[in-house]
N, C-alpha and C positions, 0 to 999 in steps of 0.2 A: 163241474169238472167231469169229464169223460172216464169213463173205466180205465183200467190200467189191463195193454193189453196179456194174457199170460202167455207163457213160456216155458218150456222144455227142460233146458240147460242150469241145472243145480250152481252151476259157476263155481272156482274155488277158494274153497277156505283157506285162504292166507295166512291166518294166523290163529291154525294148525288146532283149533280147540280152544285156543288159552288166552283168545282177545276180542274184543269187545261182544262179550257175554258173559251171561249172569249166572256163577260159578254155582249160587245155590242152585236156582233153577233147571240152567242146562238151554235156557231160550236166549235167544240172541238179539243182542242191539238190533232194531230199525232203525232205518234211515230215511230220509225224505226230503227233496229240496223245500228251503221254507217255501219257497214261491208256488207251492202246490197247497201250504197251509193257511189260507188267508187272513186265519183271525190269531195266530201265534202273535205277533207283534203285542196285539191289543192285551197279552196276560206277560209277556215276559220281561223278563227283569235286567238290566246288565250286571256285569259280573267283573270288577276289578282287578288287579294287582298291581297290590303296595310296595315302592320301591323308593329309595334317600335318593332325594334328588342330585345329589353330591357327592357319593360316593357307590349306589346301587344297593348297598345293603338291601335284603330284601326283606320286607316283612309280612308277604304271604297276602292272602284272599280278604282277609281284614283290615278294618281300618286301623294305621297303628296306633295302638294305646298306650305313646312313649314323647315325653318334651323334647326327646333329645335323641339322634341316632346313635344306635352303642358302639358305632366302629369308628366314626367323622367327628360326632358333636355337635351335626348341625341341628339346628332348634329344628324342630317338626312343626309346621301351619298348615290350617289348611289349605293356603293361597300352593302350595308344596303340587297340591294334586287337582289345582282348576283343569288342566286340559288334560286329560289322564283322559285314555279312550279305554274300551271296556274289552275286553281279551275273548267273552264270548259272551252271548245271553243264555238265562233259562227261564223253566218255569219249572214249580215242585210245586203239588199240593200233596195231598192222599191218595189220589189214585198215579197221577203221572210225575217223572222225573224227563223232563227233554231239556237239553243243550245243545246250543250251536257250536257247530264248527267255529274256528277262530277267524274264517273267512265269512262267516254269516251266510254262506248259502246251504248248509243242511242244517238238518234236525237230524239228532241220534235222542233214539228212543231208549231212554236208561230202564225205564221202568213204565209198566201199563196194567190196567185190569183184561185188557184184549191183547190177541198176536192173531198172525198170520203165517202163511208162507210165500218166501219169497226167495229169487237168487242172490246167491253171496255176491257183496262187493266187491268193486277192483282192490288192490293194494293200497287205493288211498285210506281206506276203514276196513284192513286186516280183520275177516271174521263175523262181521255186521253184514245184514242180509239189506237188499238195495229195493224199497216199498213200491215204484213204479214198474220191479221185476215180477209180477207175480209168477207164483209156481203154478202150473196146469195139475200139476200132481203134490199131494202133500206129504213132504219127507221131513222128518226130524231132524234132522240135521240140520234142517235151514226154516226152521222155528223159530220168529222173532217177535219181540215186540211192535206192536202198531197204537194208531189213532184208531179213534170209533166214528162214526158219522160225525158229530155234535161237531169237529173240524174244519170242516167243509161245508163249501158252498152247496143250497140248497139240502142240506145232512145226508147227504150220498159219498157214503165213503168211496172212494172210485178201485178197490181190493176188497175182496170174499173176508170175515175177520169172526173170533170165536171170541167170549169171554174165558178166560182161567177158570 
C-alpha cells in the first residue's frame, strides 16, 4: 500500500467536541475503509441484533435468554434467527476496539495503543478524523486513533503513527 498523501486542511469538527471521541482521553476515533485493511476480515467477528420475529420486541446484542417473548408469547427457537444478517463486525482484544460501519465499508477505530493525525471527517462520522487524510502538521485537535504496521500489507503502515 502506497502512503497516504498529507494535507493541509484540518477539515471540520462536526460534532463540535462531543462525538465520536474518547471523552477520557480527548483522542479521537480513526477511520479507515476496510479495503485498505487487508487482514481485518481474517480477526473480526459479526455482531447481531436480537429481535421476536412476530412482534419486534427487541432484545438487544444478545442471544435471548427467554422460551418465550414477554410482549407476543411466541416460543423463541433458534430456527427464529437462521437468516439474521449481522448489523456490524468487530474485533476487541487488549490493545484495539475497531467496528464497522453498518454498511461494512469503514473501520472506526474505538481504541488503540497508537494514533495519529489526521483531517476531520465529513458529517457522515461527526468528529472522527478520516486515516487516508493525513495532517502535514500535528494538531490536537485532530488526534486520533490508528492501526500500526502489523495491518498492512508488507507492515508499512501507509501514515506517520506514535505509540500512547
Amino acid at each position: 500500500m502506497e502512503k497516504y498523501e498529507k494535507i493541509d486542511y484540518q477539515g471540520i469538527d462536526y460534532g463540535l467536541g462531543q462525538s465520536n471521541i474518547d471523552l477520557e482521553t480527548g483522542i479521537r476515533y480513526g477511520v479507515i475503509p476496510v479495503s485498505h485493511v487487508p487482514g481485518f476480515w481474517d480477526c473480526a467477528e459479526p455482531v447481531y441484533f436480537y429481535s421476536c420475529p412476530e412482534c419486534g420486541h427487541e432484545f438487544g446484542y444478545d442471544y435471548p435468554d427467554v422460551e418465550k417473548c414477554p410482549d407476543c408469547g411466541h416460543e423463541i427457537t433458534e430456527n427464529d434467527f437462521d437468516f439474521l444478517e449481522p448489523v456490524h463486525w468487530e474485533h476487541i482484544d487488549n490493545d484495539y476496539t475497531l467496528v464497522t460501519d453498518s454498511d461494512c465499508v469503514d473501520i472506526f477505530i474505538l481504541n488503540s495503543p497508537y494514533y495519529t493525525y489526521a483531517q476531520f471527517c465529513s458529517p457522515c462520522a461527526p468528529g472522527a478524523c478520516y486515516l487516508p487524510s493525513p495532517l502535514s502538521e500535528k494538531t490536537i485537535t485532530n488526534k486520533c486513533y490508528c492501526l500500526d504496521k502489523s495491518w498492512f500489507e508488507d507492515e508499512k503502515a501507509p501514515y506517520e503513527y506514535w505509540r500512547l
